[in-house]
BAVEX-242653 format. One record per residue (C-alpha): residue number from 1; x, y, z; residue in three letters. Coordinates in steps of 0.1 Angstrom, whole numbers, padded with zeros to 4 digits. Layout:
N
+-----+-------+-------+-------+------+
:  nr :     X :     Y :     Z : rest :
+-----+-------+-------+-------+------+
: NUM :     X :     Y :     Z :  ala :
...
+-----+-------+-------+-------+------+
//
This chain:
168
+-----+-------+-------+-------+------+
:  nr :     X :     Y :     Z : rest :
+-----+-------+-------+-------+------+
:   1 :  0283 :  0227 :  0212 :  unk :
:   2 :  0282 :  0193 :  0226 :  unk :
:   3 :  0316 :  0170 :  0222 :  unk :
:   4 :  0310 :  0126 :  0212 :  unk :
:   5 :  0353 :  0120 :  0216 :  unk :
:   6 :  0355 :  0090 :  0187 :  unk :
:   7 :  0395 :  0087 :  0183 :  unk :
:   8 :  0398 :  0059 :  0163 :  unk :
:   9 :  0380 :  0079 :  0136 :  unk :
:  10 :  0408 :  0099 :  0132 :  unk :
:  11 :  0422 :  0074 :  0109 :  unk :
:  12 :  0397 :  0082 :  0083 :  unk :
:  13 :  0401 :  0118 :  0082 :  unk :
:  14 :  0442 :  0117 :  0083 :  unk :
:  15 :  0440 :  0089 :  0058 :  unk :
:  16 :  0415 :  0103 :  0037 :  unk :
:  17 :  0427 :  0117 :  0003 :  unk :
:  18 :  0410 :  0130 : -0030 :  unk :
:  19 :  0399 :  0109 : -0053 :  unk :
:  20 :  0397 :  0115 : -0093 :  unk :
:  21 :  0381 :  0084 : -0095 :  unk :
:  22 :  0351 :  0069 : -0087 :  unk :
:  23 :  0358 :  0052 : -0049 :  unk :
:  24 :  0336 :  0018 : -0055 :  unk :
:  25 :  0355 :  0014 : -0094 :  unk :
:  26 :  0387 :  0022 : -0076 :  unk :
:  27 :  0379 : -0006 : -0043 :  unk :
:  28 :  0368 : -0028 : -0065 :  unk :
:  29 :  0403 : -0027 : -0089 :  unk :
:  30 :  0427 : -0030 : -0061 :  unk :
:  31 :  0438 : -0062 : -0044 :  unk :
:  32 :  0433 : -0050 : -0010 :  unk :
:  33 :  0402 : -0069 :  0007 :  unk :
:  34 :  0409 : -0064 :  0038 :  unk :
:  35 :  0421 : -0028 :  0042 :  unk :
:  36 :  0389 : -0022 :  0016 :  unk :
:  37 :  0366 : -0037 :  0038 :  unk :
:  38 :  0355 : -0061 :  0008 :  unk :
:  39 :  0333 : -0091 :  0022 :  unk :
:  40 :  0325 : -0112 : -0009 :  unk :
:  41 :  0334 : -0109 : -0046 :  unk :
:  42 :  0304 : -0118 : -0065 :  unk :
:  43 :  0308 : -0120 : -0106 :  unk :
:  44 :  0286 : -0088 : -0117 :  unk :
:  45 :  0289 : -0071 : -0079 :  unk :
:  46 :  0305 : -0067 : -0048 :  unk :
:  47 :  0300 : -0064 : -0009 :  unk :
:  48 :  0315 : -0043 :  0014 :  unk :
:  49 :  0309 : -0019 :  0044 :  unk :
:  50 :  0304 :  0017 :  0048 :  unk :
:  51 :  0333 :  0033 :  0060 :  unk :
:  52 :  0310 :  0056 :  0074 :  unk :
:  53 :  0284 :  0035 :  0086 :  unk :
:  54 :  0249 :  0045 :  0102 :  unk :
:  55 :  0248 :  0015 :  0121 :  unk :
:  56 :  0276 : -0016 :  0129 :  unk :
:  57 :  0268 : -0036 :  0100 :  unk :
:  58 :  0263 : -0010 :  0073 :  unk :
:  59 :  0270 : -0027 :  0039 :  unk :
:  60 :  0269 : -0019 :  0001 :  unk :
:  61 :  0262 : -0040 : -0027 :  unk :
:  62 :  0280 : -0023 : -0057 :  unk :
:  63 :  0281 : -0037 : -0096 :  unk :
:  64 :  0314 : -0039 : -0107 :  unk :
:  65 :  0301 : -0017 : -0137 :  unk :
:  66 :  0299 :  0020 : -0134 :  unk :
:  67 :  0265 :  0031 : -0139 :  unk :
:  68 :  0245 :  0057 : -0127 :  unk :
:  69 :  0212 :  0040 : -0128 :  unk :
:  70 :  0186 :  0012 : -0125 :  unk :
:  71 :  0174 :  0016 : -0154 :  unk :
:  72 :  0210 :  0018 : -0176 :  unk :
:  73 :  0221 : -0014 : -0154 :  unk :
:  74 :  0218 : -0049 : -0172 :  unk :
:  75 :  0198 : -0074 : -0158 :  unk :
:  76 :  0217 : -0097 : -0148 :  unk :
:  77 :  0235 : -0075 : -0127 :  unk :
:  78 :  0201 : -0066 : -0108 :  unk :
:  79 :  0194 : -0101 : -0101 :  unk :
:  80 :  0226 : -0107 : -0085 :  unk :
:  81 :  0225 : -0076 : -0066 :  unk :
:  82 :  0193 : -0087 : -0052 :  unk :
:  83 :  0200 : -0119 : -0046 :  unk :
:  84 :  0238 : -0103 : -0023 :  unk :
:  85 :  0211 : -0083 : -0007 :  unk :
:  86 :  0188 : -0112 :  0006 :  unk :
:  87 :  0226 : -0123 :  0018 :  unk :
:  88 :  0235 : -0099 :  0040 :  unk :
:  89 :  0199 : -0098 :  0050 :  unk :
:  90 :  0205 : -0133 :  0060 :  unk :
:  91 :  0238 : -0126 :  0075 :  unk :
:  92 :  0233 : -0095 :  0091 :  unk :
:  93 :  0202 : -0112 :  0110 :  unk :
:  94 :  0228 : -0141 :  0120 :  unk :
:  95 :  0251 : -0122 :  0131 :  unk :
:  96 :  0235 : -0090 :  0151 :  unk :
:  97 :  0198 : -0100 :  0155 :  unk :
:  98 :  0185 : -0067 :  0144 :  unk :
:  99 :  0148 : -0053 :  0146 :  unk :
: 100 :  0147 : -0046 :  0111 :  unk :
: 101 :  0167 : -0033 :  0082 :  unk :
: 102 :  0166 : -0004 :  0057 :  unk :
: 103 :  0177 : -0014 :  0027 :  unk :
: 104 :  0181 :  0008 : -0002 :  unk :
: 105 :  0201 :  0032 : -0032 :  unk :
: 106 :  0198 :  0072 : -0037 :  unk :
: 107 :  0203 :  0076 : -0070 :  unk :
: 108 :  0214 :  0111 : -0078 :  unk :
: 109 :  0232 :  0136 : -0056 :  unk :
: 110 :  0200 :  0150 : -0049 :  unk :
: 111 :  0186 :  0123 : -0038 :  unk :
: 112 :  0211 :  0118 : -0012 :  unk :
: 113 :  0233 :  0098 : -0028 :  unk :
: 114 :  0276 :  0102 : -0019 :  unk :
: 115 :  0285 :  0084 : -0049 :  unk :
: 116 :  0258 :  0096 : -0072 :  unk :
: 117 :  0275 :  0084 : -0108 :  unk :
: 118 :  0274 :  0046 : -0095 :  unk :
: 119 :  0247 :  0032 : -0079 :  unk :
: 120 :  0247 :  0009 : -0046 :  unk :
: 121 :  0226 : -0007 : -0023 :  unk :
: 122 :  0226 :  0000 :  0011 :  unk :
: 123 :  0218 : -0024 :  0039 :  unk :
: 124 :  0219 : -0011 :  0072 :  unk :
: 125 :  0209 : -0028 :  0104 :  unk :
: 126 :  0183 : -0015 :  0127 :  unk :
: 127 :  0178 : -0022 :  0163 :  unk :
: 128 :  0144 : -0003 :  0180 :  unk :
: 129 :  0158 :  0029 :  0199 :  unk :
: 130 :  0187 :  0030 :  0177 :  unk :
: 131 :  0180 :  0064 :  0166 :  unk :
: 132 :  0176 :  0081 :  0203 :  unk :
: 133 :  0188 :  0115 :  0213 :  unk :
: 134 :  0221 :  0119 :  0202 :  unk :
: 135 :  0206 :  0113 :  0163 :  unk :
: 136 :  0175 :  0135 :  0166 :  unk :
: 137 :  0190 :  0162 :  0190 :  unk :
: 138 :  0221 :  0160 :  0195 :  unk :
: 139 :  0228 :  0152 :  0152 :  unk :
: 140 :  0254 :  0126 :  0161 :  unk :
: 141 :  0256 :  0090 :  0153 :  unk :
: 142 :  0272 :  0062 :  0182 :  unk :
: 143 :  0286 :  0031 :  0164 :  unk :
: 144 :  0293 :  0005 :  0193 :  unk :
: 145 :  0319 : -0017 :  0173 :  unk :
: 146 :  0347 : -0006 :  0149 :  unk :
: 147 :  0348 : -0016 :  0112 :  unk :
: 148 :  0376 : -0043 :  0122 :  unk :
: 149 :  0351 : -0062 :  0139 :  unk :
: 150 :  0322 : -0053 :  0118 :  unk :
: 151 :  0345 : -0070 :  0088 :  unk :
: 152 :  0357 : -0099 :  0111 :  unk :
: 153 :  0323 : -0112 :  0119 :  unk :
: 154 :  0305 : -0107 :  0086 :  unk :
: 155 :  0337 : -0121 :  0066 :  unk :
: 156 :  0332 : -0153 :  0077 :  unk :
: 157 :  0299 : -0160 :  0064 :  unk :
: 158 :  0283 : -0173 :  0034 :  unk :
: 159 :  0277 : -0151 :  0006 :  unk :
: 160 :  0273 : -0175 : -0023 :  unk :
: 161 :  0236 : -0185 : -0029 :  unk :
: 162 :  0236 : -0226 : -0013 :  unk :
: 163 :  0218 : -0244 : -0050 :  unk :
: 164 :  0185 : -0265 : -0046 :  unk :
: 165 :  0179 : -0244 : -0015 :  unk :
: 166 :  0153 : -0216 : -0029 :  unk :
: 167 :  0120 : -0224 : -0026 :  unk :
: 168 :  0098 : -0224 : -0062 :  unk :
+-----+-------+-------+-------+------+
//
């Protein structure tokens, strides 16, 4: 067996407690931004990195609501998901000039999703050759930059939708 030595993710495993709630109604309830890795309160959802992230620059977009689905999720709550998702499509191109993005939910736990009784979107940064040998062979994921950073950069950019800007 082959060893990637990633100390400073020892924090999340010593940290890490059980939870009887649900980890994005629980984030979401606290006053703790920073330490949550919140990026931007919106009124129906919020934005926030993956504390396991795929790439630097993983982020969720979670409704406030807990729901498990699309289809029990009011409207309005779509539309501003989408719209947060354009934003950090905008922001993550701004700030880390990737190839291309996956962007995404699992609903269900068999669909893959971690949190299966609230849905999120994912939006993950993708750089060609970012999934080499260590993911395909080797089944281990290199994240260049910790979450510190990852919140630092993204923090300071604009989430709210500019008015007049969108095009008709």
């Amino acid at each position: 067996m082959d060893h990637l030595w990633t100390p400073w993710r020892y924090r999340y495993i010593s940290e890490a407690k059980p939870s009887d709630g649900c980890i994005f109604c629980i984030k979401a309830s606290e006053d703790k931004d920073a330490e949550n890795y919140i990026l931007y309160r919106g009124k129906l959802n919020f934005v926030l990195l993956n504390l396991f992230p795929y790439t630097a620059g993983h982020m969720m977009i979670a409704p406030y609501q807990h729901v498990p689905t699309l289809e029990q999720s009011p409207d309005a709550v779509l539309l501003e998901m989408m719209r947060l998702t354009q934003r950090a499509e905008i922001n993550l191109r701004a700030v880390y000039q990737p190839d291309g993005l996956n962007v995404g939910l699992n609903i269900g736990a068999s669909a893959g999703a971690g949190v299966a009784g609230h849905i999120h979107m994912h939006v993950v940064p993708r750089w060609s050759g970012d999934a080499n040998f260590m993911s395909t062979i080797g089944e281990t994921r290199v994240v260049p930059e910790d979450l510190g950073t990852t919140y630092q950069k993204l923090k300071k950019m604009p989430w709210k939708e500019r008015q007049g800007k969108r095009q008709k």
